[in-house]
N, C-alpha and C positions, 0 to 999 in steps of 0.2 A: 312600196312595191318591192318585190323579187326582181331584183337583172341580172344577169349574167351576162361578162363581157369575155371575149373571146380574143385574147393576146396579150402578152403583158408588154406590150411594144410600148409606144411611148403615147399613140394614140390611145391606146387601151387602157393604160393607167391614168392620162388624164381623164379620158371617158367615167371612169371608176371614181375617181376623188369629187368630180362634178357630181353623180349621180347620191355619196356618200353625202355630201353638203348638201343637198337637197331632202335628208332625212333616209336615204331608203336601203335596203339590206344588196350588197353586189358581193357578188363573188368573182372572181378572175379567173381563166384556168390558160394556160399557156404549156407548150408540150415540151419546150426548154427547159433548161435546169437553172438558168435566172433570167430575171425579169430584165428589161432594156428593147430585147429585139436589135436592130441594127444601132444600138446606141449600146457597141460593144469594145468593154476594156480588155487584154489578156495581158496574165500573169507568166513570165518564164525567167525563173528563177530573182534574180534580183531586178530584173527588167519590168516596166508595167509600158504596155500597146496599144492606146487606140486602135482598132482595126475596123471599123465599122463608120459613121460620120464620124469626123474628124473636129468640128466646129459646129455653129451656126450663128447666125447672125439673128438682127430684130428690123422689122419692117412695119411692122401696125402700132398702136398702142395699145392692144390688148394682150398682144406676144409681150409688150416690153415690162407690163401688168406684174405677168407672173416671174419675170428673169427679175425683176426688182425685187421678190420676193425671195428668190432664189440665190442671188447676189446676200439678202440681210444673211440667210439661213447660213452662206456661208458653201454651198452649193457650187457654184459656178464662177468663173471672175474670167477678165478680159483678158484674152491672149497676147492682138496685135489688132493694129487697124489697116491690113492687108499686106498681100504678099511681094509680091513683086513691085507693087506700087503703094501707097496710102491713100485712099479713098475715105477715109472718116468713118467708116461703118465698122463699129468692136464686132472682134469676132468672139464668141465666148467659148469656153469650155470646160469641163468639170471640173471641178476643183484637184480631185484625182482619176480623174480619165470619167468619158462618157458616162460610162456605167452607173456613176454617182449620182446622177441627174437620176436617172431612174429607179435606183434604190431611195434617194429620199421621198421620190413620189409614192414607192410602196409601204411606206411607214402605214402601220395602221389601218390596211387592204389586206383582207383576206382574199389572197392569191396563193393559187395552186398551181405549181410547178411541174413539169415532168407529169402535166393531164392533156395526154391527148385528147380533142372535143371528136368523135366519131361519128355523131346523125344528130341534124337539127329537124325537128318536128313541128308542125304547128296541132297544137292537142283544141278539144272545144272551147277553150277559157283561156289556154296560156300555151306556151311555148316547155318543149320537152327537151333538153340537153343531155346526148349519153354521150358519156365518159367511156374512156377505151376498156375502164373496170370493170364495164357493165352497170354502172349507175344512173337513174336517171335524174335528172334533176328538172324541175321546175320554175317556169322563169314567169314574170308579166311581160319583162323587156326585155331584148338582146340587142346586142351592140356587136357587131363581128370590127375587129381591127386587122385580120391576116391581110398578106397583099390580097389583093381582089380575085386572082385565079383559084387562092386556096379556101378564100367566102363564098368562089359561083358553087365549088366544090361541093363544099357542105350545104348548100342552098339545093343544089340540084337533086341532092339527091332524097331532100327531103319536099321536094316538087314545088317550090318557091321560086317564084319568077324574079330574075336580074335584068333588067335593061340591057339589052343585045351591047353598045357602042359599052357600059360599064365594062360589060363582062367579059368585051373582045379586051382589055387594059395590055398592055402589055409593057412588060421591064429592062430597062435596060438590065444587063450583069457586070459585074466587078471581081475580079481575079486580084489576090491579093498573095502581098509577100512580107513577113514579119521575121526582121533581124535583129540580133542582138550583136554587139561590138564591142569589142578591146578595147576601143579609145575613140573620142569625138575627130578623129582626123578625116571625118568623111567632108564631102565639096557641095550638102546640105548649107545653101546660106542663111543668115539670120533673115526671119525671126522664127525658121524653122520651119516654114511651108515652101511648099512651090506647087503651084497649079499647071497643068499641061508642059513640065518641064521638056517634054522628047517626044516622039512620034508612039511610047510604050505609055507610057503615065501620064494618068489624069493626076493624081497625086501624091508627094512626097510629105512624109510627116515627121520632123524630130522631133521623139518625144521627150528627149528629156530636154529640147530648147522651150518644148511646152512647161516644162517644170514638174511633169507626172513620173518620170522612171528617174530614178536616185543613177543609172547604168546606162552607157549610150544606147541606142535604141530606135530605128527605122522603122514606118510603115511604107511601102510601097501599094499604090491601088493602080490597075492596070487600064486603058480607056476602055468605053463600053465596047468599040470594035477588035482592038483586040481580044478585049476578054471573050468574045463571041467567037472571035476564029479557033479561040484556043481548051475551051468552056471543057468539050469533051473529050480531051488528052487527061491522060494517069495525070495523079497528084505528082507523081516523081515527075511528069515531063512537064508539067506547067513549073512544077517548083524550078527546075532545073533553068528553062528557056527565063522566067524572071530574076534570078539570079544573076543569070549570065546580063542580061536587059541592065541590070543592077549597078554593076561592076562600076561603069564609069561617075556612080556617086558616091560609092564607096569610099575614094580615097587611098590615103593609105592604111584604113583602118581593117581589121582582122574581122569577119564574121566569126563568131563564136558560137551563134544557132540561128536557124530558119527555121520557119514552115507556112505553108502555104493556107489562105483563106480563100471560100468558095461564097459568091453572094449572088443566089440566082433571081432575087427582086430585089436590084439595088437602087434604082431609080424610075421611077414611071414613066415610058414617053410621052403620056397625053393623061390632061387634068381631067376630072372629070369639074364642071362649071360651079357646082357649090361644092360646100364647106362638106356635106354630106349622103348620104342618101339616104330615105326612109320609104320602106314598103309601105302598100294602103293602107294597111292597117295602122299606121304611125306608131307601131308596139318594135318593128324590129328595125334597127338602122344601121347601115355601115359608115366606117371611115376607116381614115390611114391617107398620108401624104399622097395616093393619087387624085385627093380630092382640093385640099386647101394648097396644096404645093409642094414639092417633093425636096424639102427642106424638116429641118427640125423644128423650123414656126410652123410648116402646113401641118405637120401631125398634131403637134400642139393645138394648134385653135379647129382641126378635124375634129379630134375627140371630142374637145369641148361642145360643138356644135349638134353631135352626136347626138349628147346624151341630153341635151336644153332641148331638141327635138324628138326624139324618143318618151322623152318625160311630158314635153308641154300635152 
């Protein structure tokens, strides 16, 4: 069969590799310039950022399936087994920042970058995809992985009904602040995380205590409430107030650049109860972390679930 999945997020390239090993032709198209979604690494100058998830963990045996695959490949490897405390659960992370995880999954996916999807159709026989190029493309199956606001979107307007509690989903946001430093003299402790360290941050991230930036190197991610109070202030006045927020983790170390990250579906507040969802027709299905859990295992085994339903 023809599918066409719609994200190259982390659900949507599992989605994609599942429906590949099944024999069938998929195509990817994401409006991004690369593939990951919020499994994003940045590059500033000698520095490399996690700025997007930070980690994740393994809870089922089918998550820990594929991380064992992804551990041989070389992929991923164990960070720490917590932050503040040790609880025995590895936390992993790319080998060289998030990103990695999702460029090996696109090895050999024909994914299309920098395509925005603009109207989903249902034609007599199959499913119509137009491309912001004006092309249309032709599907048996679709797979949507955007957060859920940006799938009622394209749903709605091609008169395809979403389940009202789906489609109400809503996200928590993430405000975010990426430094680069002079020197490791910042009061970031080993092993380089801290979870809800202040009343500002949900998270602190040393990346190079992760072992990914060769140059000291800060994520800061702000909690979902303040990121809410402060969501629609200029980029200069978020940048400035997380900064200032900053200061007392700093140290004595030298910021030598900043800039600010905006994440307006960082988190889902409410699951939806399976793995995925599929319209009557069992031809078009959604996923993405607001279904299997708003972790890097929920999108993982979403996709997967997706596309074994979509297909079966």
């Amino acid at each position: 069969m023809r599918v066409i999945v719609v994200g190259a997020g982390l659900s949507g390239l599992m989605a994609a590799r599942e429906c590949v090993a099944q024999g069938h032709d998929v195509t990817v198209f994401d409006k991004g310039r690369g593939v990951g979604g919020r499994l994003a690494t940045r590059r500033i100058k000698d520095a490399t950022l996690d700025h997007g998830a930070q980690f994740f963990t393994v809870r089922s045996d089918e998550m820990q399936t594929h991380v064992d695959q992804w551990l041989t490949a070389g992929v991923v490897r164990e960070w720490c087994r917590g932050f503040s405390e040790v609880d025995g659960h590895p936390r992993y992370i790319g080998t060289n920042g998030m990103t990695s995880i999702a460029k090996h999954l696109a090895i050999g996916l024909d994914v299309r970058l920098s395509t925005l999807v603009f109207s989903l159709t249902r034609g007599d026989t199959d499913w119509i995809i137009t491309t912001d190029d004006g092309v249309a493309h032709h599907a048996d199956r679709v797979i949507l992985t955007a957060p859920i606001p940006q799938s009622f979107s394209l749903m709605f307007g091609g008169g395809i009904e979403m389940p009202t509690e789906l489609r109400n989903t809503d996200y928590d946001r993430t405000l975010g602040l990426l430094v680069t430093l002079d020197s490791n003299n910042h009061n970031v402790s080993s092993p380089g995380g801290m979870q809800f360290p202040d009343d500002v941050f949900s998270f602190i991230g040393d990346n190079a205590a992760k072992g990914i930036s060769d140059t000291p190197a800060l994520t800061f991610h702000a909690n979902p409430d303040w990121s809410l109070a402060n969501f629609d202030l200029t980029n200069r006045e978020i940048h400035d107030a997380l900064l200032e927020a900053a200061t007392p983790w700093l140290g004595t170390s030298v910021v030598t650049s900043s800039e600010v990250k905006k994440w307006r579906f960082a988190i889902p507040k409410k699951l939806w109860p399976e793995a995925c969802w599929v319209d009557d027709s069992g031809t078009l299905a959604i996923a993405g972390d607001a279904f299997a859990g708003p972790r890097v295992e929920g999108a993982v085994l979403s996709g997967v679930a997706a596309a074994r339903s979509a297909l079966a």
